[in-house]
C-alpha positions as CSV (number, residue, x, y, z in Angstrom):
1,X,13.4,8.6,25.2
2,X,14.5,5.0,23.5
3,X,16.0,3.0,26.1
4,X,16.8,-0.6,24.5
5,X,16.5,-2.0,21.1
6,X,15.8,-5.9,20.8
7,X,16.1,-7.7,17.7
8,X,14.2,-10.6,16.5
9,X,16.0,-13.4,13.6
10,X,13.8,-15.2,10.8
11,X,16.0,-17.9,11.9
12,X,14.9,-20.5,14.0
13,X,17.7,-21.7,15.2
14,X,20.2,-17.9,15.7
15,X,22.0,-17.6,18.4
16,X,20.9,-14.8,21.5
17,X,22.9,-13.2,22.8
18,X,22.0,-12.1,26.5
19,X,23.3,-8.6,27.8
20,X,23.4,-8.0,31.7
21,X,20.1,-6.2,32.5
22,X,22.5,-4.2,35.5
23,X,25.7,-3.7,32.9
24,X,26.7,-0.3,32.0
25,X,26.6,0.6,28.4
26,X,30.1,0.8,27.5
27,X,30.5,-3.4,28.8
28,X,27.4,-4.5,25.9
29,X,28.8,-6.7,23.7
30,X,26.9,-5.0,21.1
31,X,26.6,-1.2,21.0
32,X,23.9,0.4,19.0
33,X,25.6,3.9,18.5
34,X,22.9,6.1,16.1
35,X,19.8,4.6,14.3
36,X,18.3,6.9,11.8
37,X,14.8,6.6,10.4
38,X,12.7,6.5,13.5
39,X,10.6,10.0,12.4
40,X,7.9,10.1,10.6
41,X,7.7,9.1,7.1
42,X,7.6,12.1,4.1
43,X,4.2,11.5,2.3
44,X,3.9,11.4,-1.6
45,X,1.1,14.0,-2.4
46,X,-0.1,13.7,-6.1
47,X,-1.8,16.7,-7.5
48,X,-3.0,16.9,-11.3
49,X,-3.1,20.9,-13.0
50,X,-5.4,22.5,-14.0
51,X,-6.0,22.9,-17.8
52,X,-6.9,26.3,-17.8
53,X,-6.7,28.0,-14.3
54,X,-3.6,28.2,-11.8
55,X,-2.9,25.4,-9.2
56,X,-3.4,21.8,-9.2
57,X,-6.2,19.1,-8.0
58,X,-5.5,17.0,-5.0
59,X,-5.8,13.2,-6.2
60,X,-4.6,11.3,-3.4
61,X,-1.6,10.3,-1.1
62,X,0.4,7.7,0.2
63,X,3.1,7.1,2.6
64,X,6.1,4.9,1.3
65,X,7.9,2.3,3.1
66,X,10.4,3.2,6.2
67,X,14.0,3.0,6.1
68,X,15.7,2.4,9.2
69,X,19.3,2.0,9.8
70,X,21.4,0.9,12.4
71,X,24.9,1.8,13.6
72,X,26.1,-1.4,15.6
73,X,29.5,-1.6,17.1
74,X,31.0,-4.8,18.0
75,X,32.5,-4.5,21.5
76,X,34.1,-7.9,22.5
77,X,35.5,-8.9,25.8
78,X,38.1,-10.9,24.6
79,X,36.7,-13.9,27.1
80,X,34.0,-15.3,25.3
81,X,33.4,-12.7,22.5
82,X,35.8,-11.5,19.6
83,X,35.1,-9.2,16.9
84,X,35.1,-11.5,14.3
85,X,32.3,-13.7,16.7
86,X,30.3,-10.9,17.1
87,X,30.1,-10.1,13.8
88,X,29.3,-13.3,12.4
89,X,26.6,-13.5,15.3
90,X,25.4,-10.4,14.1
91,X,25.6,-11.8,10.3
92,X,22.8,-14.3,11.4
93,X,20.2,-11.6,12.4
94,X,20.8,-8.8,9.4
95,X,21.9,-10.5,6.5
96,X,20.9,-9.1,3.2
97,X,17.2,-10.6,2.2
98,X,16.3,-12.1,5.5
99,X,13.1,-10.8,7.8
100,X,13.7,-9.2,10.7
101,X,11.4,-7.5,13.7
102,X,12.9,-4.4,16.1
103,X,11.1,-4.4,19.7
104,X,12.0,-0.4,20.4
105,X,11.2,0.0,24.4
106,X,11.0,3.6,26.0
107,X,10.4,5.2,29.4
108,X,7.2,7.9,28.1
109,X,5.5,4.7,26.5
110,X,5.0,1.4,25.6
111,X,7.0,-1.3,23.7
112,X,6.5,-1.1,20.0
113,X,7.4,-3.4,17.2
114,X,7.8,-3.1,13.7
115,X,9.0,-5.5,10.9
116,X,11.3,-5.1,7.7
117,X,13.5,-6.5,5.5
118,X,17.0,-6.1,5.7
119,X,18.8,-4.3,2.4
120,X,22.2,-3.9,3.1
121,X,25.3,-4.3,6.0
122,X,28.3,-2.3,5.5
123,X,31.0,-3.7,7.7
124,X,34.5,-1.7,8.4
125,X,36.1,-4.3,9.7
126,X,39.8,-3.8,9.2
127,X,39.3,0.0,11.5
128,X,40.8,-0.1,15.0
129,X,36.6,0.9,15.8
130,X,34.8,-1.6,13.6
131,X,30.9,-0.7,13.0
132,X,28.5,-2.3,10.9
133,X,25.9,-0.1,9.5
134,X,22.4,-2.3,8.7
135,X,19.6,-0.5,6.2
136,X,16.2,-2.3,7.1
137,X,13.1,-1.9,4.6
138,X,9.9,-2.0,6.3
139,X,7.2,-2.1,3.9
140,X,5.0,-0.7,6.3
141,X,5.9,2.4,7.6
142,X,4.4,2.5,10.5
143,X,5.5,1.1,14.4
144,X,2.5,-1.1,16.2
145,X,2.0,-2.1,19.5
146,X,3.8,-5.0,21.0
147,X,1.0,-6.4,22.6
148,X,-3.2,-6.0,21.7
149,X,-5.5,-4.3,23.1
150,X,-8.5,-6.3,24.0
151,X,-12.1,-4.9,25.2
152,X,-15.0,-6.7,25.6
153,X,-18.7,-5.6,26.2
154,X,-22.2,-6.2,25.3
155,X,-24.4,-5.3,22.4
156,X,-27.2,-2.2,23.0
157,X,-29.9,-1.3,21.4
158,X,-30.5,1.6,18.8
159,X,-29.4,5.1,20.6
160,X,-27.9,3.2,23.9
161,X,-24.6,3.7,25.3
162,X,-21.4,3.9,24.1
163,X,-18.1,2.8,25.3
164,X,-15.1,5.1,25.6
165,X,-12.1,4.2,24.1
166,X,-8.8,6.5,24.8
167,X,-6.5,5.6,21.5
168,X,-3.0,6.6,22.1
169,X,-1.4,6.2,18.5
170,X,-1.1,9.3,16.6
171,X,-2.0,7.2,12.9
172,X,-5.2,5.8,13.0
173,X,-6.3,2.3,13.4
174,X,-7.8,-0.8,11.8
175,X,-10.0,-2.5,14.4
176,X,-10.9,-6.3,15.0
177,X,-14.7,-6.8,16.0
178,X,-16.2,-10.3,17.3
179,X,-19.6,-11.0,18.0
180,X,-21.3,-13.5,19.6
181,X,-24.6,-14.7,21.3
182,X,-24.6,-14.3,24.9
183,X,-28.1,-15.8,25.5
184,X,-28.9,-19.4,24.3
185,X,-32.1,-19.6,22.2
186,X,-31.9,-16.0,22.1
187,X,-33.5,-14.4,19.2
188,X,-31.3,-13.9,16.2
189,X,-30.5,-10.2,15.7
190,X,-31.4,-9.1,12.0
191,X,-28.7,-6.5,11.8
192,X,-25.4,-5.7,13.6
193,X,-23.9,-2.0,13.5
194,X,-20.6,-1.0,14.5
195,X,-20.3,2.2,15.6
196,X,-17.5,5.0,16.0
197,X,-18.9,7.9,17.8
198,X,-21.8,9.3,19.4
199,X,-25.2,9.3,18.2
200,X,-25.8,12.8,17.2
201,X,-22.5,12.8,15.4
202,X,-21.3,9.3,14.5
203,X,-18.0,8.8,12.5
204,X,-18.6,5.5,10.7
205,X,-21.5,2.8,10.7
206,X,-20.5,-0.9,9.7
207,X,-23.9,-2.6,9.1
208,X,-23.8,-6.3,8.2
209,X,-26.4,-9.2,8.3
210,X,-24.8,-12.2,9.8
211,X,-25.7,-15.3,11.5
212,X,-25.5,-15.3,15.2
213,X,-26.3,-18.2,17.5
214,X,-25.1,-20.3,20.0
215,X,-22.7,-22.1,17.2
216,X,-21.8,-19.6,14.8
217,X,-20.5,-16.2,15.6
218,X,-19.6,-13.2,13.4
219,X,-16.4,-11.7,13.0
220,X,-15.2,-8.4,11.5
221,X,-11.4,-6.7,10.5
222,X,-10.8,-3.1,8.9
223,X,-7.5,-3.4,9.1
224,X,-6.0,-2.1,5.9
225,X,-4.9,-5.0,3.0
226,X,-6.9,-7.2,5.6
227,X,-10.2,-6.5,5.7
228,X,-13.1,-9.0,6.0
229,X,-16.4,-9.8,7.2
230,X,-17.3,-13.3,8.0
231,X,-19.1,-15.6,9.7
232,X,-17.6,-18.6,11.5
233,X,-19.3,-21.9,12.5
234,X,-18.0,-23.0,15.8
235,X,-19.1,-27.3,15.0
236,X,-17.1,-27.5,11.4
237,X,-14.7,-24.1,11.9
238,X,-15.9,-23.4,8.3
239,X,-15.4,-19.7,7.5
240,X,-18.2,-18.0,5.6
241,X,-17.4,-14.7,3.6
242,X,-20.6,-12.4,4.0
243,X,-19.1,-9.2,2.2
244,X,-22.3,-9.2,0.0
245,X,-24.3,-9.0,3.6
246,X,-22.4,-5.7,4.4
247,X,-25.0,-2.8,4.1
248,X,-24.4,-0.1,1.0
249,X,-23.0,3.1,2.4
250,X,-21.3,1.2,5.7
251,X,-17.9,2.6,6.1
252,X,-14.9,0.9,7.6
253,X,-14.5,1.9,11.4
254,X,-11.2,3.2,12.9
255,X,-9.6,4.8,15.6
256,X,-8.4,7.9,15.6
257,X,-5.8,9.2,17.7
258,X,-7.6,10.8,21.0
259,X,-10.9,9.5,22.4
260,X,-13.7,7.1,20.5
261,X,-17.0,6.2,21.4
262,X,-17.7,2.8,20.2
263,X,-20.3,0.6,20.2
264,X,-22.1,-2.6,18.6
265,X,-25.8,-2.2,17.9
266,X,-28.2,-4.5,17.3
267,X,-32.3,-5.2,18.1
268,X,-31.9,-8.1,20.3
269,X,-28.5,-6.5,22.7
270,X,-28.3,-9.8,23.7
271,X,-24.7,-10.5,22.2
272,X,-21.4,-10.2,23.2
273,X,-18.8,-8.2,21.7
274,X,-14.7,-8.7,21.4
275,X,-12.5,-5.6,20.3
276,X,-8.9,-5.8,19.3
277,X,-6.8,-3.3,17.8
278,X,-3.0,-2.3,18.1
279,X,-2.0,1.0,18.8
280,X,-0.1,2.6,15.9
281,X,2.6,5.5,15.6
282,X,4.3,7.1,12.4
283,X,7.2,8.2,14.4
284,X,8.9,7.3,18.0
């Protein structure tokens, strides 16, 4: 179950506000009572008819943005906090407009982060139990890992082993490749292929044509509305976009929720390889 809720101000300069990690839950200063909008999201399924039979065509669908909202309830102590400070304090975090980022914490998994925009804060102020309620847009719908994962590994050779990869999000993932030499003077490898699954029965293959060496590595994302392929000299830090080198028929590898067995190919398996990916969740 949710056990804390921290939020993060596009503000440089807001104010914290530190609650006592051994307090009970009736002293917080601030009291998060209900937030709604942490399941998943309802999908849009578009469907054409038919012109002359019964039932429709699936054309495609989409998940929308998230709406998340917040039921805050000032509790001052009359010492250092009033209701009218703790409401402005709050003011600086969820005003109408401004970014904002929720870090939800939880004792069945890790910390996970999403980011929004907030809409609205409806403030009763004038009740003898004051609560503001805060509607946050998040464009993307979906809750990502705090922190990245990071594996590293070496390149094999056509039909070697993979590495298994236990993804814990239940919405599949966007993953971060990089690829560099591991031998100096090595021999340049003519082809590199990312791989999702096993041999027999692979998933995806990502084959590009980079430039590998000792000063210039390659570098990979299919991460959706940030996808790239590109190589990056290590002497100038120009970036060199070598789409056009990506193989016809490679598709984008992700992870998908369960176990995946990945790997970078390439003839040489003298480089090294850097994955990075966050785990994702439609729903807490």
């Amino acid at each position: 179950m949710l056990t804390e809720v921290k939020a993060y101000s596009s503000w440089r300069s807001a104010p914290t506000l530190p609650l006592n990690g051994n307090g009970l839950a009736e002293t917080d200063l601030i009291q998060v009572r209900n937030i709604d909008g942490l399941d998943p999201v309802k999908a849009s399924i578009n469907t054409s008819p038919y012109g002359a039979v019964d039932g429709a065509a699936f054309v495609g669908s989409s998940v929308l943005s998230r709406n998340i909202v917040l039921t805050l309830h000032p509790n001052p102590n009359w010492d250092d906090w009033t209701y009218e400070g703790l409401r402005r304090l709050l003011y600086s975090y969820f005003m109408p407009k401004s970014t904002i980022q929720l870090v939800f914490y939880s004792d069945d998994m890790d910390p996970v982060e999403i980011s929004g925009i907030v809409e609205d804060v409806q403030v009763n102020m004038f009740s003898k139990d004051p609560e503001l309620i805060v509607s946050v847009i998040c464009p993307d719908p979906y809750f990502n890992s705090l922190n990245p994962i990071v594996i590293t590994g070496q390149a094999v050779m056509p039909r070697g082993a993979t590495t298994l990869i236990e993804y814990n999000g239940n919405i599949q993932a966007g993953i971060s490749v990089k690829v560099t030499s591991a031998v100096s003077g090595s021999v340049v490898p003519y082809d590199v292929d990312i791989q999702i699954g096993p041999w027999t029965n692979s998933v995806s293959h990502f084959v590009a044509t980079p430039i590998i060496n000792t000063t210039t590595y390659f570098e990979m994302s299919s991460v959706p509305t940030r996808k790239f392929a590109q190589n990056v000299d290590l002497n100038s830090s120009v970036i060199t976009n070598i789409l056009s080198k990506v193989k016809t028929g490679s598709v984008w590898p992700v992870f998908q929720p369960g176990e995946n067995e990945f790997s970078v190919v390439t003839n040489t398996h003298n480089e090294d390889w850097e994955l990075t990916y966050y785990e994702r969740y439609g729903g807490l």
